[in-house]
PDB file of N, CA, C and O in Angstrom:
ATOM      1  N   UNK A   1      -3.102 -25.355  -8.409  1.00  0.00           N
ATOM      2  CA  UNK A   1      -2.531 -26.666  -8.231  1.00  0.00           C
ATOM      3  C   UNK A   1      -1.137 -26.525  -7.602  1.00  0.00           C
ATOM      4  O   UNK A   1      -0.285 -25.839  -8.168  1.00  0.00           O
ATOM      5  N   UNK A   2      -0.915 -27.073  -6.594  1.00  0.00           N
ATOM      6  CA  UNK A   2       0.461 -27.367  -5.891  1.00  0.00           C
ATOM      7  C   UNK A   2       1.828 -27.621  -6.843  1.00  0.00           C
ATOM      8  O   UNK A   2       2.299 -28.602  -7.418  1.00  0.00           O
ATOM      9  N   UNK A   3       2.082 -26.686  -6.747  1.00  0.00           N
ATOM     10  CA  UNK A   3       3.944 -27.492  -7.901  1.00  0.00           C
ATOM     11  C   UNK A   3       5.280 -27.663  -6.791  1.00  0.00           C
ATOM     12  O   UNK A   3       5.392 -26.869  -5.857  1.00  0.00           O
ATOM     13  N   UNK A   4       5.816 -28.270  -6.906  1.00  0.00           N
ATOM     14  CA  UNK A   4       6.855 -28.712  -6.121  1.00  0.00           C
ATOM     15  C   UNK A   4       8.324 -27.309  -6.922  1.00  0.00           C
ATOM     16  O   UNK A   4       8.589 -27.109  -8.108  1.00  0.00           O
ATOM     17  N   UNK A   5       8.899 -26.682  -5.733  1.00  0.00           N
ATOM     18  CA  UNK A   5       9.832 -25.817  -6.225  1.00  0.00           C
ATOM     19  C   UNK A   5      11.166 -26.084  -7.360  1.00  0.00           C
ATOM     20  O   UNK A   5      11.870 -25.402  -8.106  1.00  0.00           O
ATOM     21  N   UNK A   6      11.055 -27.100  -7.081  1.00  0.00           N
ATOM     22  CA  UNK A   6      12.235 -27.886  -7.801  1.00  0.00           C
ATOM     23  C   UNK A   6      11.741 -29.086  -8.171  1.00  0.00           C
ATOM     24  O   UNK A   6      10.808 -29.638  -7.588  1.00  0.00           O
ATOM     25  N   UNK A   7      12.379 -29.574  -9.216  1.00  0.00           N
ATOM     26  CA  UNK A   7      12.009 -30.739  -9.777  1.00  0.00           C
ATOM     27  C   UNK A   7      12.924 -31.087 -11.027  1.00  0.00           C
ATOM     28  O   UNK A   7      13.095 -30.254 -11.918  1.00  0.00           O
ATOM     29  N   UNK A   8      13.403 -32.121 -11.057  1.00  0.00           N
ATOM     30  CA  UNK A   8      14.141 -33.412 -12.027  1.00  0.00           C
ATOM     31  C   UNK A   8      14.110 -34.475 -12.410  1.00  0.00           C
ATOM     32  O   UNK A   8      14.543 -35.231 -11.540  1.00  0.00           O
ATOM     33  N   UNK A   9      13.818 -34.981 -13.287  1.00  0.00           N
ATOM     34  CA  UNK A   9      13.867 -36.830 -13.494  1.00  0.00           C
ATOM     35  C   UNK A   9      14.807 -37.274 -12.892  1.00  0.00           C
ATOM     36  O   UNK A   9      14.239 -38.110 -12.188  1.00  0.00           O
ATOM     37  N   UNK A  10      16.227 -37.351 -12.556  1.00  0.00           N
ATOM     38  CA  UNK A  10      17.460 -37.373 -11.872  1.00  0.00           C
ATOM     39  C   UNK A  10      17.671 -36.756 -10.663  1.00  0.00           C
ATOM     40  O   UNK A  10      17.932 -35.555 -10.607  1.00  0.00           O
ATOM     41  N   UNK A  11      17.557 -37.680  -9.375  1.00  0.00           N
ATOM     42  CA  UNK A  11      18.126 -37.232  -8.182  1.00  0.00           C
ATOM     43  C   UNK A  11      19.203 -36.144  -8.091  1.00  0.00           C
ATOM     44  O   UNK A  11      19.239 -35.033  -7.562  1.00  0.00           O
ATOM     45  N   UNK A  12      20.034 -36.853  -8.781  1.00  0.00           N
ATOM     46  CA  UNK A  12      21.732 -35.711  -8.509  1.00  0.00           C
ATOM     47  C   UNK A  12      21.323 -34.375  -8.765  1.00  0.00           C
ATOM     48  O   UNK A  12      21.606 -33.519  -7.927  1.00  0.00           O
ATOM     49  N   UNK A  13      20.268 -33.849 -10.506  1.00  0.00           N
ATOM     50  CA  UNK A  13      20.420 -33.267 -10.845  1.00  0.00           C
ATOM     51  C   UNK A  13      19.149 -32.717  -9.912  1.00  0.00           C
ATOM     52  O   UNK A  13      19.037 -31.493  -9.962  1.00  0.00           O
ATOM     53  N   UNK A  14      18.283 -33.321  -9.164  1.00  0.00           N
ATOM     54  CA  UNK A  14      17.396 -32.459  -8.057  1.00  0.00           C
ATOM     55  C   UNK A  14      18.109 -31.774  -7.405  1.00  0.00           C
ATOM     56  O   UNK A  14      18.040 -30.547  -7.340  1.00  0.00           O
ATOM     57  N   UNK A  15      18.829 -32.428  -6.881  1.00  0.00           N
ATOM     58  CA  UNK A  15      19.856 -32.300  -5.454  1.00  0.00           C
ATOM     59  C   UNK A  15      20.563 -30.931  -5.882  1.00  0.00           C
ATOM     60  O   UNK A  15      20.317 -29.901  -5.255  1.00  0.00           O
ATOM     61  N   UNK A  16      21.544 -30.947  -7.084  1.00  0.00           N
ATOM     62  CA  UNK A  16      22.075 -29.660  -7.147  1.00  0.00           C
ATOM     63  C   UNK A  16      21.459 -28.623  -7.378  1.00  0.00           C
ATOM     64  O   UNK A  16      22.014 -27.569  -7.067  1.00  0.00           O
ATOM     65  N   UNK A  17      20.035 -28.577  -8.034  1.00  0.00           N
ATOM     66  CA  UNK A  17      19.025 -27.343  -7.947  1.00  0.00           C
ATOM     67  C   UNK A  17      18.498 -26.796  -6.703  1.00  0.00           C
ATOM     68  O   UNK A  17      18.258 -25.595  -6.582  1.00  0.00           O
ATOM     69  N   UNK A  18      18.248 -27.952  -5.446  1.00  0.00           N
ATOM     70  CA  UNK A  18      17.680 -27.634  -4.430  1.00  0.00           C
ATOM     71  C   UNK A  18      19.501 -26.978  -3.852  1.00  0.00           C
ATOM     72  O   UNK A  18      19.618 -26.361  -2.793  1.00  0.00           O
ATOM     73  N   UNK A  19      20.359 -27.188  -4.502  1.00  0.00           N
ATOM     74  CA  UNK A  19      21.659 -26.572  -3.602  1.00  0.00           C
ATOM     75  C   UNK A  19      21.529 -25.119  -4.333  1.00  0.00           C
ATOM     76  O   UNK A  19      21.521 -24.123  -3.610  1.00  0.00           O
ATOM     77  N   UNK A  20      21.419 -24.958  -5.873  1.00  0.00           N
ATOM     78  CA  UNK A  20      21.767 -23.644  -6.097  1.00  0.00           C
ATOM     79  C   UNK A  20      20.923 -23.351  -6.636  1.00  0.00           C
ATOM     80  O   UNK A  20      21.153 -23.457  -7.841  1.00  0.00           O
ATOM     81  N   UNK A  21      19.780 -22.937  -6.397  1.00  0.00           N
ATOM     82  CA  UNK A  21      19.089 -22.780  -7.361  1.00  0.00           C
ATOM     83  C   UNK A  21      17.981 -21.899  -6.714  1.00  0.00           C
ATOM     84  O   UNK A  21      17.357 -22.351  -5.753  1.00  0.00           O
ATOM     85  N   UNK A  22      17.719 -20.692  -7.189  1.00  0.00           N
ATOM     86  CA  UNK A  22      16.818 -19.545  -6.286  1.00  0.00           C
ATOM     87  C   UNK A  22      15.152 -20.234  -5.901  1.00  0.00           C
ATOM     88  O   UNK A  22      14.762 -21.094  -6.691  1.00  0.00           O
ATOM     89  N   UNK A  23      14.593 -20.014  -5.203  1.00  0.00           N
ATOM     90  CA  UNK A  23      13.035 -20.312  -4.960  1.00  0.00           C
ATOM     91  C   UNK A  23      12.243 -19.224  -5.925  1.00  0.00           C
ATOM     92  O   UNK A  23      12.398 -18.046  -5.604  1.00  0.00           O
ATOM     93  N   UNK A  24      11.512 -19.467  -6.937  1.00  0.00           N
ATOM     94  CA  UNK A  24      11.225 -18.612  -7.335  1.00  0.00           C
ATOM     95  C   UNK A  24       9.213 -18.892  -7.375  1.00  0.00           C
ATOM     96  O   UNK A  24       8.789 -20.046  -7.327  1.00  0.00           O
ATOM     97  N   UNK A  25       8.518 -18.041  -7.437  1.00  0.00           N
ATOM     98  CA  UNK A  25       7.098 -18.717  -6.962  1.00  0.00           C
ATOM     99  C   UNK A  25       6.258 -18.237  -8.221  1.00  0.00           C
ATOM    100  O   UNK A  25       6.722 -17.414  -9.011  1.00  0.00           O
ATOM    101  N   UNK A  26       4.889 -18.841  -8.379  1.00  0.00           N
ATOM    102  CA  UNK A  26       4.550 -18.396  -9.418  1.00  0.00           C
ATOM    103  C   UNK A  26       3.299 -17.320  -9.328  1.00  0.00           C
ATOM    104  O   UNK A  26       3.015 -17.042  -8.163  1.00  0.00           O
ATOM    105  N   UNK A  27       2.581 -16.732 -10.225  1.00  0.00           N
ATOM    106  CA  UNK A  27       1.793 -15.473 -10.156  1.00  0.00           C
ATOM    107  C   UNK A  27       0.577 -16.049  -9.580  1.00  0.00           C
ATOM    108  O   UNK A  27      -0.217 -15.412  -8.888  1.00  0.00           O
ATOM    109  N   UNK A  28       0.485 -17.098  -9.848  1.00  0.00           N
ATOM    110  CA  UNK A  28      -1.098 -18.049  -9.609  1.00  0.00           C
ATOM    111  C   UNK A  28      -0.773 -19.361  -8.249  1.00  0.00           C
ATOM    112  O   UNK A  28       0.203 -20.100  -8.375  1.00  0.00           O
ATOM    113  N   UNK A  29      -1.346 -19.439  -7.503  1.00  0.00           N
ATOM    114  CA  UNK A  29      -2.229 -18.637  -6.694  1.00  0.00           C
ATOM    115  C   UNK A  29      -1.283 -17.798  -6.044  1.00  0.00           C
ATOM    116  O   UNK A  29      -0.070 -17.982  -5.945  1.00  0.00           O
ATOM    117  N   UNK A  30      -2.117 -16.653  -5.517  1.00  0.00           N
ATOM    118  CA  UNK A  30      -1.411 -14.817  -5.693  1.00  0.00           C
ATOM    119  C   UNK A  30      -1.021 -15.326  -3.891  1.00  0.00           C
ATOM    120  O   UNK A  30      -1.925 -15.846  -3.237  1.00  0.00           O
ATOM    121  N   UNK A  31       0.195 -15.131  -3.337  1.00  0.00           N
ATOM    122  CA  UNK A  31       0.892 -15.357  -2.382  1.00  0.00           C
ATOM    123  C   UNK A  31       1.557 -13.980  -1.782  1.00  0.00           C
ATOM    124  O   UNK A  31       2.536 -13.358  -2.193  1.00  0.00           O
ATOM    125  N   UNK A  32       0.755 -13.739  -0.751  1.00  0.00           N
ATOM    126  CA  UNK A  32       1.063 -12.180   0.245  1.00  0.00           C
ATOM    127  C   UNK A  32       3.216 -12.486   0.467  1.00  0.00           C
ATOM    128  O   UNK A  32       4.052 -13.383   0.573  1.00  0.00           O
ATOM    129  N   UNK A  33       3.048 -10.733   0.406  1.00  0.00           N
ATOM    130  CA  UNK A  33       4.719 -10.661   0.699  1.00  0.00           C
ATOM    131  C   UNK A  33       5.145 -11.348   1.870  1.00  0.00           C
ATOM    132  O   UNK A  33       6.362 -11.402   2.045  1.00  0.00           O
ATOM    133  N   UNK A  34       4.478 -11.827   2.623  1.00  0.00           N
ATOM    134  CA  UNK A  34       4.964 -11.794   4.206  1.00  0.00           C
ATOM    135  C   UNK A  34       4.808 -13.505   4.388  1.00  0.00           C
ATOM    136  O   UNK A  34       5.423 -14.029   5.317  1.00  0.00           O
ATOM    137  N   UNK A  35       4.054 -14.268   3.568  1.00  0.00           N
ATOM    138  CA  UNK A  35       3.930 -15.254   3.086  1.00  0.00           C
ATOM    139  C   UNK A  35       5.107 -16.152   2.300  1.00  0.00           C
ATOM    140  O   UNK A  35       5.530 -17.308   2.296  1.00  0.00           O
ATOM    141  N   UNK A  36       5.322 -15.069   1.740  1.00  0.00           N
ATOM    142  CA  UNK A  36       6.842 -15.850   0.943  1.00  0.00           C
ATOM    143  C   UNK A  36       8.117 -15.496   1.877  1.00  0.00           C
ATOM    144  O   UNK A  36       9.163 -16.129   2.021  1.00  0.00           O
ATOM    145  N   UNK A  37       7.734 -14.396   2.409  1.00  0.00           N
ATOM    146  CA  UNK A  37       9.179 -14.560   3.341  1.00  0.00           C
ATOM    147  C   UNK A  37       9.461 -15.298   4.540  1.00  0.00           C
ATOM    148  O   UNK A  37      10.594 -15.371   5.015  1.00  0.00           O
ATOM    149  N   UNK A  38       8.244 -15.956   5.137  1.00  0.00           N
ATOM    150  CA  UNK A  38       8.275 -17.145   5.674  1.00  0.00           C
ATOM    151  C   UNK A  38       9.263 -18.295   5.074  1.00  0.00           C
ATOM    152  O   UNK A  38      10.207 -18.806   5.677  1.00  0.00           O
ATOM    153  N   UNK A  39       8.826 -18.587   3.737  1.00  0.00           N
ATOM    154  CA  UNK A  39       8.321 -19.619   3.339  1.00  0.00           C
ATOM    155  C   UNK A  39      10.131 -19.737   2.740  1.00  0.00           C
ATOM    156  O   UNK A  39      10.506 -20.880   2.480  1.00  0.00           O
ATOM    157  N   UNK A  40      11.006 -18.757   2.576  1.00  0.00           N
ATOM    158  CA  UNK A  40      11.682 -18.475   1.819  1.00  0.00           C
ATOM    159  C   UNK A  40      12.807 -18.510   3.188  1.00  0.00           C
ATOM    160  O   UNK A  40      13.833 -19.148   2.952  1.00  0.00           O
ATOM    161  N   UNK A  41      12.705 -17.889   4.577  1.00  0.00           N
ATOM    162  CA  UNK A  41      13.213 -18.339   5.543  1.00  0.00           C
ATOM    163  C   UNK A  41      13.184 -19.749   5.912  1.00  0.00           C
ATOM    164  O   UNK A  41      14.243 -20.257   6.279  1.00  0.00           O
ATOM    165  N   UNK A  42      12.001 -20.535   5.863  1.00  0.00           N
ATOM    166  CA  UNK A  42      12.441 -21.738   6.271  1.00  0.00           C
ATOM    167  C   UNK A  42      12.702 -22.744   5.401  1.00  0.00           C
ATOM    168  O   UNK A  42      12.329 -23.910   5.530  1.00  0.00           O
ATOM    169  N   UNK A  43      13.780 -21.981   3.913  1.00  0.00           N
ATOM    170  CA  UNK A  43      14.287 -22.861   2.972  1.00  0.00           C
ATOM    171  C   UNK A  43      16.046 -22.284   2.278  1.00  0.00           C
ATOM    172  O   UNK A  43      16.802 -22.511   1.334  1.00  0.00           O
ATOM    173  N   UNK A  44      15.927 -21.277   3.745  1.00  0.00           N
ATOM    174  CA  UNK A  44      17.410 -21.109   3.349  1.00  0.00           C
ATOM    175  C   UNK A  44      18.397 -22.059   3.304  1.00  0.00           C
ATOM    176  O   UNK A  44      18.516 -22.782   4.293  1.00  0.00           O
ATOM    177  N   UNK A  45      19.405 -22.271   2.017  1.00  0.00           N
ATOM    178  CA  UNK A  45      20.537 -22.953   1.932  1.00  0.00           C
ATOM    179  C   UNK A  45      21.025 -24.020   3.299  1.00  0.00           C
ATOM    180  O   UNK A  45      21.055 -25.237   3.483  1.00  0.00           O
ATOM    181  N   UNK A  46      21.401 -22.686   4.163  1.00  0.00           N
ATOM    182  CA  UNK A  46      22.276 -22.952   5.272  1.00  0.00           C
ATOM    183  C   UNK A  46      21.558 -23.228   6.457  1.00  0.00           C
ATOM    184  O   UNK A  46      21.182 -22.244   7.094  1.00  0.00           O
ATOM    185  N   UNK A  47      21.165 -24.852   7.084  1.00  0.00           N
ATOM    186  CA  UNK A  47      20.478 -24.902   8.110  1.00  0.00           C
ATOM    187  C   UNK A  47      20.334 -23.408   9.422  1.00  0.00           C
ATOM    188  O   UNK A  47      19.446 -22.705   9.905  1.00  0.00           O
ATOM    189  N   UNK A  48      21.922 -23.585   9.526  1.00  0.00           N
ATOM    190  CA  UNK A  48      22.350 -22.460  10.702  1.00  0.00           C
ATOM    191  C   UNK A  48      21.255 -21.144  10.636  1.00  0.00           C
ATOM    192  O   UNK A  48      20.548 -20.765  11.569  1.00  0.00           O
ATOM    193  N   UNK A  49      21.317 -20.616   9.393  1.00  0.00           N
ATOM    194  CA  UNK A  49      20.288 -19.812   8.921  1.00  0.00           C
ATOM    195  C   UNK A  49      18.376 -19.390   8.752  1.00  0.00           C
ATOM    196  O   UNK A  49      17.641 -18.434   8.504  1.00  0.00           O
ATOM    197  N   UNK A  50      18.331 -20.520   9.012  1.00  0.00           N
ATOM    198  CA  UNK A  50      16.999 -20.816   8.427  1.00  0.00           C
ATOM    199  C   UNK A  50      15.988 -20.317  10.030  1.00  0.00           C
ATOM    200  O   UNK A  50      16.461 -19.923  11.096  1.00  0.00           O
ATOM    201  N   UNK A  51      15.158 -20.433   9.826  1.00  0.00           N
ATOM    202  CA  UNK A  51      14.027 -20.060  11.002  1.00  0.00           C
ATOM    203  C   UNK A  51      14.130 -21.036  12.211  1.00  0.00           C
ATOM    204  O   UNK A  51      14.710 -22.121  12.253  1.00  0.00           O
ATOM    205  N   UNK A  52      13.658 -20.602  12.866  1.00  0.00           N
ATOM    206  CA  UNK A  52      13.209 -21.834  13.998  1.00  0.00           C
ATOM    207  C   UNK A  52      11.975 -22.216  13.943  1.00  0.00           C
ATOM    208  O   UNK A  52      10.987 -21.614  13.522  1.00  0.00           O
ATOM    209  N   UNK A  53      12.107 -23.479  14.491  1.00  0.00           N
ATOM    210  CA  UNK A  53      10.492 -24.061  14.836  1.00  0.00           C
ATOM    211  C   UNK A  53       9.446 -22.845  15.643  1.00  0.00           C
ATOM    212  O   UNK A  53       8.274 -22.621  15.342  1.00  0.00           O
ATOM    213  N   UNK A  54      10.362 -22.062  16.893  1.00  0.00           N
ATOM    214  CA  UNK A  54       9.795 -21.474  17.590  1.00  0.00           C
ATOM    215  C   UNK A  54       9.567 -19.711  17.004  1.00  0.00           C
ATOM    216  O   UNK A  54       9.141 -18.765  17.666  1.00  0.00           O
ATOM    217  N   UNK A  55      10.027 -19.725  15.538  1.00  0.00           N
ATOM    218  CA  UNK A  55      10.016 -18.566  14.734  1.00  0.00           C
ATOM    219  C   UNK A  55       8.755 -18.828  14.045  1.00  0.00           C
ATOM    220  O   UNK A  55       7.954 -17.904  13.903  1.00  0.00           O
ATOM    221  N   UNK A  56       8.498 -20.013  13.599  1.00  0.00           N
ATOM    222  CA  UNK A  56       7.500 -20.147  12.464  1.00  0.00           C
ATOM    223  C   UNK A  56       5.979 -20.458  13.164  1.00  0.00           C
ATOM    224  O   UNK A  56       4.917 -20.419  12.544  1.00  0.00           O
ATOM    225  N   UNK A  57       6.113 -20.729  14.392  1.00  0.00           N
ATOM    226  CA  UNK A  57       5.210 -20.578  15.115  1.00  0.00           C
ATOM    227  C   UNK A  57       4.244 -19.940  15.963  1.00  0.00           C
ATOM    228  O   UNK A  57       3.274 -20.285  16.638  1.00  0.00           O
ATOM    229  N   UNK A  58       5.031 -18.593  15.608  1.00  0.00           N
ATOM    230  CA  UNK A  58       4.621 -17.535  16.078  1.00  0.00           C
ATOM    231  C   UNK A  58       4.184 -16.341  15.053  1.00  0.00           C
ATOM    232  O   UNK A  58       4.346 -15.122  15.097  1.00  0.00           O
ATOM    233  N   UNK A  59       3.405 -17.431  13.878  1.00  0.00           N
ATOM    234  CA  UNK A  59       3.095 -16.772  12.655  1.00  0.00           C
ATOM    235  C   UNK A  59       1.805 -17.615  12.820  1.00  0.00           C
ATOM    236  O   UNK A  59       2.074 -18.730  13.267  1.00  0.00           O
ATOM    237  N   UNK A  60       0.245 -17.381  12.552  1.00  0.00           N
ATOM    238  CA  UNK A  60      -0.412 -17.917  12.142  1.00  0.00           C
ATOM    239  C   UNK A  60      -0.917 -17.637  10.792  1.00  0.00           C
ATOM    240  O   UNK A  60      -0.620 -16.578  10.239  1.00  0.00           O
ATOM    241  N   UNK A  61      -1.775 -18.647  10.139  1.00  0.00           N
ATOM    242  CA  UNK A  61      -1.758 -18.197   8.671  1.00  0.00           C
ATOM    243  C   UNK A  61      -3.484 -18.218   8.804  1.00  0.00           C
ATOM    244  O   UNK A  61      -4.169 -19.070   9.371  1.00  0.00           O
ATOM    245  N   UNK A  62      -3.946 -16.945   8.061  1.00  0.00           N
ATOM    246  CA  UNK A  62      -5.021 -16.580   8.185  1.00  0.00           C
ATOM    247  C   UNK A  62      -5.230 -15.884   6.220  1.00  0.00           C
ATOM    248  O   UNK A  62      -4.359 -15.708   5.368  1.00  0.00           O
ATOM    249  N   UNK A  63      -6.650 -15.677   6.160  1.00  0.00           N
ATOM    250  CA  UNK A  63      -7.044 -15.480   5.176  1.00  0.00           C
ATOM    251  C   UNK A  63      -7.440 -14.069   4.978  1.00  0.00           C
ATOM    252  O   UNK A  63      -8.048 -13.565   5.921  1.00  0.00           O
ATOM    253  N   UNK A  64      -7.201 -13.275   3.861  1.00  0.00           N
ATOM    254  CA  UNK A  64      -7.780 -11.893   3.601  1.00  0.00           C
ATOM    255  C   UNK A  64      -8.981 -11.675   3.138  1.00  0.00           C
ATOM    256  O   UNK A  64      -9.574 -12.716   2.855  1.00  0.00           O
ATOM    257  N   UNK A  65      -9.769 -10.362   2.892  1.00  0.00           N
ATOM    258  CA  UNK A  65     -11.250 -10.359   2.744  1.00  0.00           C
ATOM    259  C   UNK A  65     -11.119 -10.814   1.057  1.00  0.00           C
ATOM    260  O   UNK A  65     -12.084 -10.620   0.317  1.00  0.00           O
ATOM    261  N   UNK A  66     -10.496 -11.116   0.800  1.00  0.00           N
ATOM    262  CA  UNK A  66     -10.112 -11.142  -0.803  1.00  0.00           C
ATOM    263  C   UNK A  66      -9.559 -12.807  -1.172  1.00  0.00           C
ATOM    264  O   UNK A  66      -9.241 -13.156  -2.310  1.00  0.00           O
ATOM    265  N   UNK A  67      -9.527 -13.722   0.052  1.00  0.00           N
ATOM    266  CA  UNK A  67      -9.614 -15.090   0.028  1.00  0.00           C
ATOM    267  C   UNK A  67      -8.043 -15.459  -0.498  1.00  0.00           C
ATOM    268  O   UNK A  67      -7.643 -16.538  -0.933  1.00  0.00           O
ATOM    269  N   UNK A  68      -7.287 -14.192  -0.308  1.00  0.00           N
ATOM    270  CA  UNK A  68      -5.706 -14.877  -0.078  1.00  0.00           C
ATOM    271  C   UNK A  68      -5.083 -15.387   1.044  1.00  0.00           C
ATOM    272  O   UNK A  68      -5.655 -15.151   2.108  1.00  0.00           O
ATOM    273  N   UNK A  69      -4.136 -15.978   1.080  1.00  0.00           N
ATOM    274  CA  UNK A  69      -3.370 -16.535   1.896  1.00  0.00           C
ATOM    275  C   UNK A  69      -2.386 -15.372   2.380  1.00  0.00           C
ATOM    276  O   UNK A  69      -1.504 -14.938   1.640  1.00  0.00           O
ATOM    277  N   UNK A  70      -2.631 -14.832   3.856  1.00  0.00           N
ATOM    278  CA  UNK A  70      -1.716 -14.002   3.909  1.00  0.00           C
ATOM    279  C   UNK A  70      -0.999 -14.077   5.642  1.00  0.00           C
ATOM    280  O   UNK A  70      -1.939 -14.267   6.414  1.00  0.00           O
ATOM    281  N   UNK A  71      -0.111 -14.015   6.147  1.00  0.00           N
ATOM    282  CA  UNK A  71       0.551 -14.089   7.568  1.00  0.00           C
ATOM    283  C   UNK A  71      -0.150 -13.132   8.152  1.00  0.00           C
ATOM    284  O   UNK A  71      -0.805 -12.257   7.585  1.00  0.00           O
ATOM    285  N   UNK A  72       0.051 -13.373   9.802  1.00  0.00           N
ATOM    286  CA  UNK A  72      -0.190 -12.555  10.675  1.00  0.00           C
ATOM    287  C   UNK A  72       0.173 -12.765  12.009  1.00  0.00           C
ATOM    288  O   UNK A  72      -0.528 -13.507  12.697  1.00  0.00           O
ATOM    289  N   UNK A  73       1.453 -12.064  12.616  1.00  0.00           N
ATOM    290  CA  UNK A  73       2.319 -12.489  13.505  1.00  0.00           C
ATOM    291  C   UNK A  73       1.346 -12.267  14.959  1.00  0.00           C
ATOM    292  O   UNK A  73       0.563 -11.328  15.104  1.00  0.00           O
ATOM    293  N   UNK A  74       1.579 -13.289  15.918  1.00  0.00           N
ATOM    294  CA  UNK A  74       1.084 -13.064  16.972  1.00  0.00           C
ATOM    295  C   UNK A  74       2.697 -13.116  18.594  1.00  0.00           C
ATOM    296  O   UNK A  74       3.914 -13.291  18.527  1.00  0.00           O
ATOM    297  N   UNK A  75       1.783 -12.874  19.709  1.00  0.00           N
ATOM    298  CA  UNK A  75       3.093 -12.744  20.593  1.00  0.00           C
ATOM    299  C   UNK A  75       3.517 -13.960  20.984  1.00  0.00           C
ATOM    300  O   UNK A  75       2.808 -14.882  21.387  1.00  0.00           O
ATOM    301  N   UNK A  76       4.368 -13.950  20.892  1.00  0.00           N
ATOM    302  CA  UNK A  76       5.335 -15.423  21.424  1.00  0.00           C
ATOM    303  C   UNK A  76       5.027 -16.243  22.137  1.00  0.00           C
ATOM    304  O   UNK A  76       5.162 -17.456  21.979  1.00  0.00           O
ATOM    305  N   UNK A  77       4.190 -15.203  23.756  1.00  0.00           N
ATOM    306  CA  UNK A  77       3.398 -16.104  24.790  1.00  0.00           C
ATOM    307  C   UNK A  77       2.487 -16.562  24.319  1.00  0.00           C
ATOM    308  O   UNK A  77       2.254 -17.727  24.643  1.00  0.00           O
ATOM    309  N   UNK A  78       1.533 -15.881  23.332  1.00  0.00           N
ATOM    310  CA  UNK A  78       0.245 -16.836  22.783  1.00  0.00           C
ATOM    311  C   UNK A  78       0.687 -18.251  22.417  1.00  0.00           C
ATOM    312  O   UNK A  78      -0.279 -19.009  22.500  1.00  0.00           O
ATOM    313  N   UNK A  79       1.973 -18.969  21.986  1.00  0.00           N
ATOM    314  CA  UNK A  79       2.670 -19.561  21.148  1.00  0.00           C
ATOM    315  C   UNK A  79       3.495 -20.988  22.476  1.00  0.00           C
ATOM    316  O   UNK A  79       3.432 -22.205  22.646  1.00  0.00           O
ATOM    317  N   UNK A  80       3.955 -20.191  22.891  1.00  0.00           N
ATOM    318  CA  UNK A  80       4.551 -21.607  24.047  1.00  0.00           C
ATOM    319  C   UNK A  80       5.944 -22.071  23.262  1.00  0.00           C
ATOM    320  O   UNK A  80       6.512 -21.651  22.254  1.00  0.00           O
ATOM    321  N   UNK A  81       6.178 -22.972  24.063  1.00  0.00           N
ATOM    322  CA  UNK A  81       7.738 -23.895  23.496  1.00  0.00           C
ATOM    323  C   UNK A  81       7.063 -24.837  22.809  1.00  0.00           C
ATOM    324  O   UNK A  81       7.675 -25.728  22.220  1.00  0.00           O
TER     325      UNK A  81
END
C-alpha cells in the first residue's frame, strides 16, 4: 500500500517535516538501491540540487525476474529534450 513520506494533521507541522526531516522508506514493498536514489535525488531539500527533468528521464523503470521495481539507465539520445 502507498504511504505518503511525511505526514501530519497540521499543515505547519507537515511543512517543517517535509523541511527537516530525512526520507526514510519502508522494508515492504522491497525497493532496489538505484530506485531510492532516484527517488531521494528528486526530493532533495534544495531545489538548486535536486535532479533534472532531463536527469530523471534518462532512467527507465523496469521490473526484475523477481517482480521488483528496479532502475535501468539508458543513453540520453534514446531520451530527447
Amino acid at each position: 500500500m502507498f504511504q505518503c513520506p511525511f505526514t501530519d494533521d497540521y499543515i505547519l507541522a507537515l511543512h517543517k517535516k517535509i523541511l527537516t526531516e530525512e526520507l526514510r522508506f519502508p522494508k515492504r514493498p522491497v525497493i532496489s538501491d538505484t530506485c531510492k536514489d532516484l527517488i531521494f535525488r528528486m526530493l532533495i531539500k534544495d531545489p538548486r540540487g535536486r535532479i533534472s527533468m532531463k536527469g530523471i528521464r534518462v532512467r527507465i523503470l523496469i521490473m526484475d525476474p523477481r517482480g521488483r521495481i528496479s532502475m535501468k539507465g539508458i543513453r540520453v539520445s534514446d531520451v530527447g529534450e
